[in-house]
C-alpha positions as CSV (number, residue, x, y, z in Angstrom):
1,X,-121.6,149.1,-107.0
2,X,-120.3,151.8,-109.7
3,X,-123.3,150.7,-112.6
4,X,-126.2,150.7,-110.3
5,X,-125.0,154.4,-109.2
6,X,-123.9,155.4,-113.0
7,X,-127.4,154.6,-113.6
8,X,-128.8,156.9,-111.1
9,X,-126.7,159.5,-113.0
10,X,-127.7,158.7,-116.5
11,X,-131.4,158.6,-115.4
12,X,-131.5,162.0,-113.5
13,X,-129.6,163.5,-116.3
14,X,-132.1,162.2,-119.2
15,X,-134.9,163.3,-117.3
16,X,-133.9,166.7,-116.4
17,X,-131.1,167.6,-118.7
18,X,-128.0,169.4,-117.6
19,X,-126.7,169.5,-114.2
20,X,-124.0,171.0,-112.0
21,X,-122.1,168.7,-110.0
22,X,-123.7,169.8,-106.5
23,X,-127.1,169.8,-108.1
24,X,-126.5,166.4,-109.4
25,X,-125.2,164.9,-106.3
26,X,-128.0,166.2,-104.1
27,X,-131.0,165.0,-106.0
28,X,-129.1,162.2,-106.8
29,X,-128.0,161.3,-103.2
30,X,-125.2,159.6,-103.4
31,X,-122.1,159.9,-101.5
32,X,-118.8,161.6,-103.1
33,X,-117.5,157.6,-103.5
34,X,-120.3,156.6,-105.3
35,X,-121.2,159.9,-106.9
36,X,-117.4,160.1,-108.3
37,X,-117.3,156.5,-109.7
38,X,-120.5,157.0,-111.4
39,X,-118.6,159.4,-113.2
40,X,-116.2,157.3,-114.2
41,X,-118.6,154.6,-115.1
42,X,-120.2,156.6,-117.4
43,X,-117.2,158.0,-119.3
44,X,-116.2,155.3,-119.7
45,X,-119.0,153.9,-121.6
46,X,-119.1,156.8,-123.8
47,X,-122.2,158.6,-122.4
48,X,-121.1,162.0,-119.8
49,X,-119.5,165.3,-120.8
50,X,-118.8,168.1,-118.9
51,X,-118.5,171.6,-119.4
52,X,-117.1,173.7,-116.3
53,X,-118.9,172.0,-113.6
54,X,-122.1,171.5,-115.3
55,X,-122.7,167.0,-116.4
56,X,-124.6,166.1,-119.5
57,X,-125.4,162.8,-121.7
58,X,-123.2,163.2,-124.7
59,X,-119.5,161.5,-125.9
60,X,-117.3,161.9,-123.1
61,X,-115.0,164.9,-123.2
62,X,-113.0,163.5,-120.3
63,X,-111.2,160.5,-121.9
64,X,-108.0,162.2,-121.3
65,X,-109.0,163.6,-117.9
66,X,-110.2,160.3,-116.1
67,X,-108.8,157.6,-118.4
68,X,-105.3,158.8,-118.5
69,X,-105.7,158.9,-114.0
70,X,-107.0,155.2,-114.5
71,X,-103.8,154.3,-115.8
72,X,-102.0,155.2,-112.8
73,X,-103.9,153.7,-110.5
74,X,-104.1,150.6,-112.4
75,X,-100.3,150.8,-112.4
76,X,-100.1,151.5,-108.8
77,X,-102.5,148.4,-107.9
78,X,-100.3,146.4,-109.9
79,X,-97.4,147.3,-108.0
80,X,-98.8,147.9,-104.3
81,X,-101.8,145.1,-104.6
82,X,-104.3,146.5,-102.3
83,X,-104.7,150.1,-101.4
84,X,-107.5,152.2,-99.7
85,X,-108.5,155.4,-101.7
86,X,-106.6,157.9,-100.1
87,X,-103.3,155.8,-99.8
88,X,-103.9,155.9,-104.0
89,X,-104.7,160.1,-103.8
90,X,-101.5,160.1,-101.9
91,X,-99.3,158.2,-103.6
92,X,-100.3,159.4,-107.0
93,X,-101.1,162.9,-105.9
94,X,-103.8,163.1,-106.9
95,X,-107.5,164.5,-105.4
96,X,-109.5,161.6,-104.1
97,X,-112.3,163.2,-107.0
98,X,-109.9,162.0,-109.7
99,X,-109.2,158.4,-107.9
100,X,-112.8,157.9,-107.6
101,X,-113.5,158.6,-111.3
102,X,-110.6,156.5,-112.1
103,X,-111.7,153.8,-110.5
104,X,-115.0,153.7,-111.6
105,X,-114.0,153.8,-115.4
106,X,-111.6,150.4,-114.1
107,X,-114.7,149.2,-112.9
108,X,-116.5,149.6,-115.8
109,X,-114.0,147.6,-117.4
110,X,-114.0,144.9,-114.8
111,X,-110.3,145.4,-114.1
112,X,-110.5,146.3,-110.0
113,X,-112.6,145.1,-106.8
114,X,-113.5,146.6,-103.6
115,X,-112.7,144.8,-100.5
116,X,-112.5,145.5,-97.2
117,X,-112.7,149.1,-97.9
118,X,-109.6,148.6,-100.1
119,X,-109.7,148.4,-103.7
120,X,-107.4,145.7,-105.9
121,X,-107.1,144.5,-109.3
122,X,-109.4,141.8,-110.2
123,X,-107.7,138.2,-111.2
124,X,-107.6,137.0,-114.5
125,X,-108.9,133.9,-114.9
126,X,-108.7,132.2,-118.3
């Protein structure tokens, strides 16, 4: 779901460069969930920066900002199993923006799944 979106992203933003937020997620058109984790996605892989609200291909400035959140709702999954997105945004206080990006950045890394409109860690299978 995230990649495929993230890839939507990274193509719009080679092609035309530069792009505010709302620019970017009306030509774009994808929805804040999908729009948010593409975000994540991509900073995650090393390849979004933002300045104010404008998006650009680059290193990531937002290690900090979205990795650090991905943290907590990894540790929250662990502890709660399933949760939907805004029983995460509550319970970590946080805006459903930031759980979105975290959660794409944990899917980039294949740690979390979306089921049933509810998103869990993935099992580890050795």
């Amino acid at each position: 779901m995230c990649g495929e979106r993230a890839g939507k992203v990274w193509n719009y933003l080679m092609e035309r460069g530069p792009s505010s937020e709302r620019k970017l997620r009306r030509k774009t058109k994808l929805e804040e969930r999908e729009f948010f984790g593409a975000i994540g996605w991509l900073a995650r892989e090393d390849k979004i920066a933002k300045e104010r609200n404008i998006y650009m291909i680059g290193r990531t400035n937002l290690t900090w900002e979205i990795g650090s959140r991905a943290g907590k709702v990894w540790k929250a999954l662990s502890i709660w199993g399933e949760l939907s997105e805004d029983e995460l945004s509550n319970l970590l206080d946080m805006e459903k923006r930031e759980v979105l990006s975290a959660l794409g950045w944990l899917a980039r890394e294949d740690k979390v799944e979306f089921v049933n409109n509810r998103w869990r860690l993935k099992e580890i299978i050795e």
